[in-house]
ZADO-1210 file (C-alpha; in nm, 4 decimals, padded with zeros to 6 digits):
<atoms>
<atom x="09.6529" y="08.9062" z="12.1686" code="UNK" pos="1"/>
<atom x="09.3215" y="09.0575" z="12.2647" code="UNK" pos="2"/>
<atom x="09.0441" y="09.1095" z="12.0248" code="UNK" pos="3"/>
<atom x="09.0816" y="09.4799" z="12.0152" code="UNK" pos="4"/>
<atom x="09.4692" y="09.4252" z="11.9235" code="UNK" pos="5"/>
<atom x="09.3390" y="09.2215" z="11.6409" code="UNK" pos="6"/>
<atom x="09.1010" y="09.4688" z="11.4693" code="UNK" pos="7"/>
<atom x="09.3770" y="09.7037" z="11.5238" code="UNK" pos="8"/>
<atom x="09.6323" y="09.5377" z="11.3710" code="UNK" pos="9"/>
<atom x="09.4024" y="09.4378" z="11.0492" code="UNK" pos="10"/>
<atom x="09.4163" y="09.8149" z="10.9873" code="UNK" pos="11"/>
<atom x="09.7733" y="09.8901" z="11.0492" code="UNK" pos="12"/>
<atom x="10.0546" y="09.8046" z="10.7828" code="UNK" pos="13"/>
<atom x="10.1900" y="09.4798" z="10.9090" code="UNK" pos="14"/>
<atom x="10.6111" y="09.3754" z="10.8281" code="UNK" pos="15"/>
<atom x="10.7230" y="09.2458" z="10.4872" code="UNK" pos="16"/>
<atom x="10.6705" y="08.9346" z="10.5522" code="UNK" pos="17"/>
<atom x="10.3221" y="08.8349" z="10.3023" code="UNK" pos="18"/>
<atom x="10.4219" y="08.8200" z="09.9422" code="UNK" pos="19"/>
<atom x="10.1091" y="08.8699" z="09.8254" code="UNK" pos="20"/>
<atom x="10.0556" y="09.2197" z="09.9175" code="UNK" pos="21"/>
<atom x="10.2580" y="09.5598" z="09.7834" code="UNK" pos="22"/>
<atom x="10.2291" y="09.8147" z="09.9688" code="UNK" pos="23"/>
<atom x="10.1551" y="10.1836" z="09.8519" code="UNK" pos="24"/>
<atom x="10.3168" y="10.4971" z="10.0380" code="UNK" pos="25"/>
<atom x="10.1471" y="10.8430" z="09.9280" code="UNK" pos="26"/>
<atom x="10.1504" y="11.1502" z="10.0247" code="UNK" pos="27"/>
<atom x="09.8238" y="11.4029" z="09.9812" code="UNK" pos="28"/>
<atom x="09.9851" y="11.7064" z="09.6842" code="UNK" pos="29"/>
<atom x="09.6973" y="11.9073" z="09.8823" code="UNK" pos="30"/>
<atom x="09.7308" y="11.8833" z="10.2515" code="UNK" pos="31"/>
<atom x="10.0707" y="11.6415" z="10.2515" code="UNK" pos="32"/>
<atom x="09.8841" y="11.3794" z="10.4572" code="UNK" pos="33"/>
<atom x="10.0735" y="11.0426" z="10.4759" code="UNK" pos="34"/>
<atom x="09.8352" y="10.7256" z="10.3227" code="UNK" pos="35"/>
<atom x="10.0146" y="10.3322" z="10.3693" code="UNK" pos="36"/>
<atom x="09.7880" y="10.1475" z="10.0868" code="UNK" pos="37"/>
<atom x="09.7349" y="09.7406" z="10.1175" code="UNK" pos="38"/>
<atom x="09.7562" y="09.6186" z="09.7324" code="UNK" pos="39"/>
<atom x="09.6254" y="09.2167" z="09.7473" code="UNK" pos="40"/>
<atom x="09.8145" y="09.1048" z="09.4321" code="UNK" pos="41"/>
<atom x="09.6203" y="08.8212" z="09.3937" code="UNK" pos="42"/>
<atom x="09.3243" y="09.0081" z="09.3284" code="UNK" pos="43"/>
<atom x="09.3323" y="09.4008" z="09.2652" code="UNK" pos="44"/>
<atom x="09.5904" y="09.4102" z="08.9502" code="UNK" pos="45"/>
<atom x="09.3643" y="09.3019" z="08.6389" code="UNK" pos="46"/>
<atom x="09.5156" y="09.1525" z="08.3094" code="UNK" pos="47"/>
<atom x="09.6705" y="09.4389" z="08.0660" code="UNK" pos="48"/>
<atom x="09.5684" y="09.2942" z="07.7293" code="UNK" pos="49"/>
<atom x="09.7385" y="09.5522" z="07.5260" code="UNK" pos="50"/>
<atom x="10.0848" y="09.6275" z="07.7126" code="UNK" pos="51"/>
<atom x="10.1120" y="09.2457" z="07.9036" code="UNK" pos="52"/>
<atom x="10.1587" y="09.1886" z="08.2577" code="UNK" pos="53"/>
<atom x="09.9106" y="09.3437" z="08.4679" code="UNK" pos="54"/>
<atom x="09.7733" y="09.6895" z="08.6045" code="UNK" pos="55"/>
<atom x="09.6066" y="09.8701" z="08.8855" code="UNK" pos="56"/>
<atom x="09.3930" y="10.1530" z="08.8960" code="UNK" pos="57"/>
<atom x="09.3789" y="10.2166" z="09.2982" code="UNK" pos="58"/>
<atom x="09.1738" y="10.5090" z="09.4427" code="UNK" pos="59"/>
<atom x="09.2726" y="10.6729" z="09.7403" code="UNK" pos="60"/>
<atom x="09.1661" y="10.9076" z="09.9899" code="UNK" pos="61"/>
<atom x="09.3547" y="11.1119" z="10.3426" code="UNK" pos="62"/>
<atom x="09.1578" y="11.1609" z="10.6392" code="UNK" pos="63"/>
<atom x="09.2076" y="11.5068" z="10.6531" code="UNK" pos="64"/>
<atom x="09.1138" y="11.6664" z="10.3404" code="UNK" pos="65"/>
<atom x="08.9277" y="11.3992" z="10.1752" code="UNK" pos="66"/>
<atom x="09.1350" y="11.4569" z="09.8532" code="UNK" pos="67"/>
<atom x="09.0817" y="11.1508" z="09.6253" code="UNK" pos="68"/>
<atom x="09.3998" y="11.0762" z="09.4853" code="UNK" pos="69"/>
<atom x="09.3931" y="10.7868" z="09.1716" code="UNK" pos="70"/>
<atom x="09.7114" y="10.5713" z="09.1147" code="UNK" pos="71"/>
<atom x="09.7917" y="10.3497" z="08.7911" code="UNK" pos="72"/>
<atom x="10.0326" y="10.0966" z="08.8487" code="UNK" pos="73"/>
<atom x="10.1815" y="09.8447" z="08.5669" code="UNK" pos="74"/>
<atom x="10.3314" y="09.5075" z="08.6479" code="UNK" pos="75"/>
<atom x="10.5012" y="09.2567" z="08.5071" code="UNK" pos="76"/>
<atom x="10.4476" y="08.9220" z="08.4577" code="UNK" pos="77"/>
<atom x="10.5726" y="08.8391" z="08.8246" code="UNK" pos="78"/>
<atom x="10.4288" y="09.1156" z="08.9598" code="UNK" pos="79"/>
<atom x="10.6995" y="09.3419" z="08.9829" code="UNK" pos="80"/>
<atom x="10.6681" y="09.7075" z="08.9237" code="UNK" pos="81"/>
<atom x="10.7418" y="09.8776" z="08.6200" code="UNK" pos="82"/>
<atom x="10.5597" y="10.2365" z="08.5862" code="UNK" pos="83"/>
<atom x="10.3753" y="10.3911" z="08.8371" code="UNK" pos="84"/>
<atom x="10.1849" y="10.7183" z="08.7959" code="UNK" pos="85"/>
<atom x="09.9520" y="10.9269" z="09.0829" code="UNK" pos="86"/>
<atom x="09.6888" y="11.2054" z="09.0754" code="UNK" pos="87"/>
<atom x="09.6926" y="11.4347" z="09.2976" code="UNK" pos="88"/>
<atom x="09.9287" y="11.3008" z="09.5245" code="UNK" pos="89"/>
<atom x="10.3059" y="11.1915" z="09.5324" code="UNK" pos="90"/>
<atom x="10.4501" y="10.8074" z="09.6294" code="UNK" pos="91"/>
<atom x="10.6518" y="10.8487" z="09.8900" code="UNK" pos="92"/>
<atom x="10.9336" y="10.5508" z="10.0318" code="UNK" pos="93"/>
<atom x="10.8366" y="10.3881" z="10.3595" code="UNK" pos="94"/>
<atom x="11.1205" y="10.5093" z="10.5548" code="UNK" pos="95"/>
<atom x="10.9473" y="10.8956" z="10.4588" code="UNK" pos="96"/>
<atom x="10.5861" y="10.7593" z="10.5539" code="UNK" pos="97"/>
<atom x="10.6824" y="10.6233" z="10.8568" code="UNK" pos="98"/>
<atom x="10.9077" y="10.9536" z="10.9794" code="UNK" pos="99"/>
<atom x="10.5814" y="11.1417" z="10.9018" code="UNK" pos="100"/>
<atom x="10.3130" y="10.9463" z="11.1162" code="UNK" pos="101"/>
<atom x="10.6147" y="10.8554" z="11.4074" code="UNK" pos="102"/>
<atom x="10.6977" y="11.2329" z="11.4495" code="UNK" pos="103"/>
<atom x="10.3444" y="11.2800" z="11.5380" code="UNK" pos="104"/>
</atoms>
């Protein structure tokens, strides 16, 4: 692997294969731009003192409108999702992200 293949691959969603990451699949309400969204579980959810388990409060933004879309996502104890909730934007599976950016 060449160092260009390496930057590019630190910036493209890699295969389920890390357990520490979740990854977020959103979809601009504005301009319906596709975002993939690298959540490092060991770090970005904080402790959720009054519900228990954890949340996240992720901002976002597309490359083609700039909208800044703001996601609040609740975990579990074991990390596992249990609410999530998006502004200005909807979550979208990865099978629909990835028919988006491959029909391009």
């Amino acid at each position: 692997m060449g160092f260009l293949d390496r930057i590019r691959s630190s910036f493209t969603p890699q295969a389920a294969g890390d357990s520490n990451a979740l990854w977020l699949y959103v979809r601009c309400a504005r301009c319906g731009a596709p975002l993939a969204v690298r959540v490092d579980l060991r770090n970005e959810p904080s402790v959720d003192y009054d519900n228990g388990g954890y949340v996240l409060h992720k901002e976002m933004m597309d490359s083609k409108c700039f909208t800044l879309m703001r996601a609040v996502v609740r975990f579990d104890d074991q990390h596992n999702v249990t609410e999530r909730k998006i502004d200005k934007g909807e979550f979208i599976t990865k099978e629909e992200y990835e028919k988006i950016t491959n029909g391009k």
